[in-house]
C-alpha positions as CSV (number, residue, x, y, z in Angstrom):
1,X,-13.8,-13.7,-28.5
2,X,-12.8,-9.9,-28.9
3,X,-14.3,-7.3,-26.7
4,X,-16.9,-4.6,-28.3
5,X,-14.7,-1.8,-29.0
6,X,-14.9,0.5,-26.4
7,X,-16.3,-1.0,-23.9
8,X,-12.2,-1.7,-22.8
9,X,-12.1,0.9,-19.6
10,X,-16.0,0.3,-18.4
11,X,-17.1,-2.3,-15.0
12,X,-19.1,-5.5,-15.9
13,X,-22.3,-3.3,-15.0
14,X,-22.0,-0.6,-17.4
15,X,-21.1,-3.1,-20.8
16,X,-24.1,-5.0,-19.8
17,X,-25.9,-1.7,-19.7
18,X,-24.5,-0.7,-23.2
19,X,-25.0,-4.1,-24.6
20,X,-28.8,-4.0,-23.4
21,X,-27.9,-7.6,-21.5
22,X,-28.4,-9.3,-18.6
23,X,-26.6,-10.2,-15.7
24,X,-25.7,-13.9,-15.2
25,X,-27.6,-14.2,-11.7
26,X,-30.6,-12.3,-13.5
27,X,-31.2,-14.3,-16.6
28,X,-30.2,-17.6,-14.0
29,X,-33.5,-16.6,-11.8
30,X,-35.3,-16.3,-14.9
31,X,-34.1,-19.9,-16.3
32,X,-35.0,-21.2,-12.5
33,X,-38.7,-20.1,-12.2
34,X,-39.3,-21.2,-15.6
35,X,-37.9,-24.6,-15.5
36,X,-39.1,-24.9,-12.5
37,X,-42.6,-24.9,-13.5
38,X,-42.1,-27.2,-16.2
39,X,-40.7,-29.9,-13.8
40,X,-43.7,-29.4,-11.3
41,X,-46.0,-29.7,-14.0
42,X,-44.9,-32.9,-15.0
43,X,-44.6,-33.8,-11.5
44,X,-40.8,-34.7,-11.2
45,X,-39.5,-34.4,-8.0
46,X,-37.2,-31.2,-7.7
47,X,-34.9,-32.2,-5.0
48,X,-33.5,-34.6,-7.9
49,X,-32.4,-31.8,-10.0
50,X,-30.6,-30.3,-7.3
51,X,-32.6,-27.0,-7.3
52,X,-31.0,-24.8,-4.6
53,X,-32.8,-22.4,-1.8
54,X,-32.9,-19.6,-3.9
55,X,-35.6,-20.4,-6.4
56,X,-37.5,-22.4,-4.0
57,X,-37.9,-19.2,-2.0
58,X,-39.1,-17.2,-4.5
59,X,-41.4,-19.7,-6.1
60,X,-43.1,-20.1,-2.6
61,X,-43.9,-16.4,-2.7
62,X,-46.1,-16.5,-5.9
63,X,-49.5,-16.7,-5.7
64,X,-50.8,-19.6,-5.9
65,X,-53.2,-18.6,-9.2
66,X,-49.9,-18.1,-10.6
67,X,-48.5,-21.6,-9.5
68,X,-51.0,-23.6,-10.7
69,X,-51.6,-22.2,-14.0
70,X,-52.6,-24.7,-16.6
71,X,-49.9,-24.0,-19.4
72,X,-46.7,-22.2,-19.2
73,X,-47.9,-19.2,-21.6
74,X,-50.5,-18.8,-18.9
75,X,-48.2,-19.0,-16.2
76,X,-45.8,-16.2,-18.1
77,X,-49.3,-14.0,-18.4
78,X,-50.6,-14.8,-15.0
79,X,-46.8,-13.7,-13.4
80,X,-46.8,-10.4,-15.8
81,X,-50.4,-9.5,-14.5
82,X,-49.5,-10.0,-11.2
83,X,-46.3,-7.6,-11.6
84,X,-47.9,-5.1,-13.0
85,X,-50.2,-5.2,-10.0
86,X,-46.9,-4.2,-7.6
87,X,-45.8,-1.8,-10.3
88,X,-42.7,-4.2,-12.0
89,X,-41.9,-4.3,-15.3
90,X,-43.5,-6.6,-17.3
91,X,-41.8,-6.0,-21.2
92,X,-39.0,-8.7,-20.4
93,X,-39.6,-11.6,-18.4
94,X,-36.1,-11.2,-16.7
95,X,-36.9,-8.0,-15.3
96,X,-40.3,-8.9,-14.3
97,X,-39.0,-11.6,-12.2
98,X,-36.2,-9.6,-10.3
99,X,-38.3,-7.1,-9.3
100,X,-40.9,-9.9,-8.1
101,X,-38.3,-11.0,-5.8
102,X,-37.4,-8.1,-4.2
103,X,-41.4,-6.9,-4.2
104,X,-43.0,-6.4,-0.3
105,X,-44.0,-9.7,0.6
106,X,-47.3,-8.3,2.2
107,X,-48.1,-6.1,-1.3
108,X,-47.7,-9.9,-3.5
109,X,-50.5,-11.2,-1.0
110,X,-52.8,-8.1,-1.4
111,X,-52.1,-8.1,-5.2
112,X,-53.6,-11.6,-5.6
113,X,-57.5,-11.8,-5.8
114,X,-59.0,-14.7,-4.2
115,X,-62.3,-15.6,-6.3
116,X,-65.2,-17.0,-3.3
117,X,-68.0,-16.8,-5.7
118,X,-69.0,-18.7,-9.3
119,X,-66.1,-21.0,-8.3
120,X,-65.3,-23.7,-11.3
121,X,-64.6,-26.1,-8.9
122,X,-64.8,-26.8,-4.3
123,X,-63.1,-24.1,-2.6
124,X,-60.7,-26.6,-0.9
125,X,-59.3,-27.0,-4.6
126,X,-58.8,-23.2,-4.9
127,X,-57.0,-23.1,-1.4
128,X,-54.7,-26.1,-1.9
129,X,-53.5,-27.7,1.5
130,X,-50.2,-28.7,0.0
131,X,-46.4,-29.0,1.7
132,X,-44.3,-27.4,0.5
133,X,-40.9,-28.8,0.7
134,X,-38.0,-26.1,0.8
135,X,-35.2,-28.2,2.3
136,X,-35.2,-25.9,5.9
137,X,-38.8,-25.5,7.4
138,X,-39.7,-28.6,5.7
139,X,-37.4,-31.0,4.6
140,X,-39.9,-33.5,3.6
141,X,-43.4,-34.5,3.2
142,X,-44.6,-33.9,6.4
143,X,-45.8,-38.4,6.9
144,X,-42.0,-38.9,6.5
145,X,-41.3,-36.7,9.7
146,X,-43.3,-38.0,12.6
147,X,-39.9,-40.0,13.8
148,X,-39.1,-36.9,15.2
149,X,-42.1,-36.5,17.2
150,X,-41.6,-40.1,19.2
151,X,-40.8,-38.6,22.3
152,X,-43.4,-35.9,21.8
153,X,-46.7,-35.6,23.3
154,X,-49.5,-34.8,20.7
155,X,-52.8,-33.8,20.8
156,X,-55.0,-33.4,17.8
157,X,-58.8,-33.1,16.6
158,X,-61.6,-31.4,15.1
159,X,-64.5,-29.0,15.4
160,X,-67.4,-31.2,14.1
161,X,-68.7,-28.8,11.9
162,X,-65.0,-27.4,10.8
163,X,-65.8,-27.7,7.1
164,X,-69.2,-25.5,7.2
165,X,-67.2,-22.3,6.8
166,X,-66.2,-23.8,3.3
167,X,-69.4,-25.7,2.6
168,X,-71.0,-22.2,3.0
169,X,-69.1,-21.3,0.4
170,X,-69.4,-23.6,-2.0
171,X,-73.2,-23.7,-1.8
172,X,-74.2,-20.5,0.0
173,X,-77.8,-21.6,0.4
174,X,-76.3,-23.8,3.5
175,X,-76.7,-20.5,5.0
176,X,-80.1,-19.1,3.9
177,X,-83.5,-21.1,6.3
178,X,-85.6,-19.7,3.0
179,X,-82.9,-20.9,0.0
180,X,-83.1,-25.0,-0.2
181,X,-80.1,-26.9,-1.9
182,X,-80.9,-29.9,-4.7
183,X,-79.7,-33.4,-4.8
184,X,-78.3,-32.4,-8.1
185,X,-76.5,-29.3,-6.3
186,X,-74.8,-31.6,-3.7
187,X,-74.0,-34.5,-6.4
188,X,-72.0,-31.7,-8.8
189,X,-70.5,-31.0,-5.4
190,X,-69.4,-34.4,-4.6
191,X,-68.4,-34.7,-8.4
192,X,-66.2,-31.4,-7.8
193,X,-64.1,-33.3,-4.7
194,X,-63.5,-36.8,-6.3
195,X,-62.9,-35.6,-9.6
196,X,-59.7,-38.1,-9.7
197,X,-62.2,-40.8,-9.3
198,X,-65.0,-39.6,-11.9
199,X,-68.2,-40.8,-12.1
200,X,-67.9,-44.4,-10.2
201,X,-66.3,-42.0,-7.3
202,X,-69.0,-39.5,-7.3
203,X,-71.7,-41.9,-7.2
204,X,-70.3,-44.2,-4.4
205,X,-69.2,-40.7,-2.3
206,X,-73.1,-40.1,-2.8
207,X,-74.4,-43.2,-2.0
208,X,-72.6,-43.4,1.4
209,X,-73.3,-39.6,2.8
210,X,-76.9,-39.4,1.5
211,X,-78.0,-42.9,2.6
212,X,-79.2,-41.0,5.9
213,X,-81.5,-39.5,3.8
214,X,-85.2,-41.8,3.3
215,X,-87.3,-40.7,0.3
216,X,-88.1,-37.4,1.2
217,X,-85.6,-35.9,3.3
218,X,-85.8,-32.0,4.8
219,X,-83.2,-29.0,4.2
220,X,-81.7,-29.1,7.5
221,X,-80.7,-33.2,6.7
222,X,-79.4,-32.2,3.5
223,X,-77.5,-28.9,4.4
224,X,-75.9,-31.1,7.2
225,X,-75.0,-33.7,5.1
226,X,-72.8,-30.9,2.9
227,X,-71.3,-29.8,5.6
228,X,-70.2,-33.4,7.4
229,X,-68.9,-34.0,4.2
230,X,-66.6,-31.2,3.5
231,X,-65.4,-31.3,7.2
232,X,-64.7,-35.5,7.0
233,X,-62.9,-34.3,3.4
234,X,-60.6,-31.4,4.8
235,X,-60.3,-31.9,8.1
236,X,-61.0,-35.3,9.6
237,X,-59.7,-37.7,7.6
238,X,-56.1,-36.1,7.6
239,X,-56.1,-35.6,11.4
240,X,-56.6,-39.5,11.6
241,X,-54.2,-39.7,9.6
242,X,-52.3,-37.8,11.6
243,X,-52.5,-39.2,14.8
244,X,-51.9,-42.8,13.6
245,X,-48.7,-41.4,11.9
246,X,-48.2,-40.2,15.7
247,X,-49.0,-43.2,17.6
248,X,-47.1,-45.2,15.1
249,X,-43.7,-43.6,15.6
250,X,-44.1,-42.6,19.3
251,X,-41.9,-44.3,21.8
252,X,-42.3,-42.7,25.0
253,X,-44.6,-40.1,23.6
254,X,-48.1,-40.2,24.3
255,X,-51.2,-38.9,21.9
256,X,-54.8,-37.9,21.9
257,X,-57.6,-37.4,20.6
258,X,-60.8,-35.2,20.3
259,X,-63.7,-33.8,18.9
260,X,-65.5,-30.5,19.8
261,X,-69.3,-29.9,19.4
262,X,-70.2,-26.9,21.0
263,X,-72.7,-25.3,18.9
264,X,-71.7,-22.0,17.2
265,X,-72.6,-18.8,18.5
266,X,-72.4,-17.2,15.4
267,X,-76.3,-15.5,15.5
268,X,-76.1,-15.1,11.6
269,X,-75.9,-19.1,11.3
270,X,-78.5,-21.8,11.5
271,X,-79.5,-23.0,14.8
272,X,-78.2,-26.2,13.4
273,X,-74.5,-25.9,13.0
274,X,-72.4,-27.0,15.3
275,X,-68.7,-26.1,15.9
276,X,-67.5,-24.3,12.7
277,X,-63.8,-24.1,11.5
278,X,-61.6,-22.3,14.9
279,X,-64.6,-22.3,17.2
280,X,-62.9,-24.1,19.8
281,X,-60.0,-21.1,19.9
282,X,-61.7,-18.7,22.0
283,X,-62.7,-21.4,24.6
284,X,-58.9,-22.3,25.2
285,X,-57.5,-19.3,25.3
286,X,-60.5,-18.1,28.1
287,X,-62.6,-15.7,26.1
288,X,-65.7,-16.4,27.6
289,X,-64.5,-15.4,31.0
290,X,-62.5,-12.4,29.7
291,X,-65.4,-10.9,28.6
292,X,-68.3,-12.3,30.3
293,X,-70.9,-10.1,28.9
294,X,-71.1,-11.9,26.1
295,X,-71.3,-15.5,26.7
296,X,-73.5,-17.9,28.9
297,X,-72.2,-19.8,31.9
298,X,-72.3,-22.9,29.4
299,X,-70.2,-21.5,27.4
300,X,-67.1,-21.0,30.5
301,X,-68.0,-24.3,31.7
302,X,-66.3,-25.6,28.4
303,X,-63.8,-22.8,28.5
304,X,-62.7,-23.8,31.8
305,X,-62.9,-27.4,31.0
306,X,-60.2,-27.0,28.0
307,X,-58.4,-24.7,29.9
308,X,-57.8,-27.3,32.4
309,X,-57.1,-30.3,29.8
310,X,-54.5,-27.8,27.7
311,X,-52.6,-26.3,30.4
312,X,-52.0,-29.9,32.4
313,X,-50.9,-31.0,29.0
314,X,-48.4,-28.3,28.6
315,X,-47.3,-28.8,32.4
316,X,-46.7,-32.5,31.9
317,X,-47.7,-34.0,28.9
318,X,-50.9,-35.7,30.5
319,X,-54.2,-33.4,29.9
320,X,-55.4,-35.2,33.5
321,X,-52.0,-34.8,35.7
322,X,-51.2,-31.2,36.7
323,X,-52.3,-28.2,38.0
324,X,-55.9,-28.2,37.3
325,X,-58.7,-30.8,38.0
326,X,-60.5,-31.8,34.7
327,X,-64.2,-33.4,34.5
328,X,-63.5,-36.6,33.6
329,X,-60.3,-38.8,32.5
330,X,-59.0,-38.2,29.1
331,X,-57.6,-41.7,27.4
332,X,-54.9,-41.9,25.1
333,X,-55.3,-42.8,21.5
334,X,-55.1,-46.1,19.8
335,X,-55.1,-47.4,16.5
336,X,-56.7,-50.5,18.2
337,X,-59.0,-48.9,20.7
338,X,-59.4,-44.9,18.6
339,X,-60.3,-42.9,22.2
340,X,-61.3,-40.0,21.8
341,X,-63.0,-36.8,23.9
342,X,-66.0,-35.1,22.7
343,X,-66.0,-31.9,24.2
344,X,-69.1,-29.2,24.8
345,X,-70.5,-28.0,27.7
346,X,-72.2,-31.2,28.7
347,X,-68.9,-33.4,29.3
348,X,-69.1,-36.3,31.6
349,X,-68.3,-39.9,31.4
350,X,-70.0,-40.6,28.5
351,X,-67.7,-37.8,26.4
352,X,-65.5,-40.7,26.0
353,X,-66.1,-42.2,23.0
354,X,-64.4,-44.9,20.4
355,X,-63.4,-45.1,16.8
356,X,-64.8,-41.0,15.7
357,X,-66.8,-41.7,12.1
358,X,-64.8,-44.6,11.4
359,X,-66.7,-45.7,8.5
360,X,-66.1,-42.8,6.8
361,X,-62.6,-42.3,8.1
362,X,-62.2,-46.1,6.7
363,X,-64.2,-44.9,3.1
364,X,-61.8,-42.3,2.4
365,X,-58.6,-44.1,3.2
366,X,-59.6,-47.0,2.0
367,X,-62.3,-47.9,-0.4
368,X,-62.1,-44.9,-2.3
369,X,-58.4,-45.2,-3.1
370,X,-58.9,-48.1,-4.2
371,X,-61.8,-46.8,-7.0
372,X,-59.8,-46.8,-10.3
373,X,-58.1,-43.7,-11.2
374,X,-59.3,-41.8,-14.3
375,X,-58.3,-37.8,-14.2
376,X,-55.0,-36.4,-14.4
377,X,-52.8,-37.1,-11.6
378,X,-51.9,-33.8,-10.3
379,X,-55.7,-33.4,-9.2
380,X,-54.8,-35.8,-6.5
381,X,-51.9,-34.2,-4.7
382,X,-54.1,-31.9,-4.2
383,X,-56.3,-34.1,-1.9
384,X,-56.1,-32.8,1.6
385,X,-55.6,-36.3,2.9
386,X,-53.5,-38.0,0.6
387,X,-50.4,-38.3,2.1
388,X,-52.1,-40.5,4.8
């Protein structure tokens, strides 16, 4: 091949400049987000391609809107919109994509536009829960690690009202005394969440939750019955999951197991609703006797219950041997026996409890899976609770 006369006497830079090309690791980063898409969307696994740190990186700090666009036109669009957002380039896809990796991480987040209302579909479907695997923070799918944790003591649980925050969302008459919810609203809801299962799943998903129901039940039933549902979906179904995987793999390790119900405070919410999604935060860390003013005495007996419990566990591993005396023995989990603590201001002996919603823990893991499978399969790594 004969060089382009007189470009003899001029750096690799400026004949690529002349020639109007590319550089090599340019139109490579291009190639890499590109193909990269097209192997996620038809769900091959990357690591078998060899795909090396530096496009995994970069693809993590897309948008999600961006990730999961249907097509790859859209995707191209959806990346050029969200460029011209942090003022890149957006003529040439090469470009467009160098800039976007060099683009302030924080101005990529603000640039995206998270859509809460008129959703086509649950929020927890919008905000994907998914891994992802990069080979360094996460070198595989999170159920494949817990070996590492055998000699690690675990604690894990949920607010019992952890999924109203979303549910509130999804149908924001949850919130409203005066605004009542339909059947119809809470079946298209259902529908939304077992999509992967169509219409047999939808109606058997119904048939369990709203078989609390009678003939003629009330809002407050109904609005509850959204909200268990979303927060068995997102929250404690994977956290089972989770602390079987534990339990499974421990050696010397020991785990537990809770649930906390102390009702919200949140003045805007129904009297109704319990523990909503990080409720339980500002007990542990001792906001209720940091500023007193503006809690009950209730309200520090829990703090200073889980105060207790959380720093004996970080002293020694044991929630009931340290430091601090605690108001009644905590159990360890089983996969036989399921302990668990049910914690609120009213903790005693009878906080212990067995086997937390276990017939819907059991639905979800078990019966439902086993529904046939009739949408498109990438709908269902996007289920929170999959992996377990």
């Amino acid at each position: 091949m004969k060089l382009v006369k007189g470009l003899e006497h001029k750096s690799y830079e400026e004949r690529l400049s002349e020639l109007g090309l590319f550089s090599l690791e340019k139109r490579r980063l291009r190639g890499d987000l590109i193909a990269l898409y097209g192997y996620l969307e038809r769900r091959l696994n990357i690591r078998k391609f060899y795909f090396t740190e530096r496009v995994v990186q970069h693809w993590n700090r897309l948008p999600r809107e961006v990730v999961e666009s249907p097509s790859l036109e859209v995707f191209k669009r959806r990346l050029a919109e969200l460029g011209q957002k942090v003022g890149c380039p957006t003529e040439n896809t090469t470009d467009l994509a160098n800039c976007l990796r060099v683009s302030d991480p924080k101005a990529l987040t603000l640039a995206y536009h998270l859509q809460l209302i008129h959703l086509p579909s649950p929020l927890v479907h919008t905000l994907v829960f998914a891994p992802v695997i990069d080979g360094d923070f996460l070198p595989d799918m999170p159920e494949n690690l817990f070996a590492n944790t055998a000699d690690i003591d675990y604690i894990a649980g949920v607010n019992n009202m952890d999924g109203h925050i979303f549910a509130g969302i999804d149908l924001p008459a949850i919130n409203r005394p005066l605004v009542k919810i339909t059947a119809n609203e809470v079946y298209n809801l259902i529908k939304g969440l077992t999509v992967d299962r169509g219409e047999h799943g939808a109606n058997v998903t119904y048939n369990l939750y709203t078989q609390v129901w009678g003939d003629k039940p009330d809002q407050e039933v109904m609005k509850r019955t959204v909200v268990d549902l979303i927060t068995d979906y997102i929250f404690l179904v994977p956290t089972q999951g989770a602390l079987n995987l534990h339990v499974q793999n421990a050696r010397s390790a020991k785990t537990y197991s809770y649930l906390f119900s102390q009702p919200s405070r949140m003045p805007v919410y129904p009297s109704w609703v319990g523990a909503d999604h990080a409720d339980d935060l500002q007990y542990v860390f001792g906001k209720p006797f940091a500023s007193p003013l503006g809690y009950l005495p209730k309200h520090r007996t829990v703090s200073g219950a889980m105060i207790a419990y959380w720093t004996n566990f970080a002293r020694t591993g044991d929630p009931n041997k340290g430091n601090s005396e605690v108001p009644v023995n905590w159990p360890l989990y089983t996969r036989e026996e399921g302990y668990y603590l049910e914690i609120n201001n009213k903790i005693n002996q009878n906080s212990v409890k067995q086997n937390l919603k276990a017939q819907y823990v059991t639905f979800w893991n078990s019966d439902y899976l086993s529904l046939p499978q009739v949408a498109n399969i990438s709908v269902i790594d996007k289920l929170p609770w999959n992996t377990f």
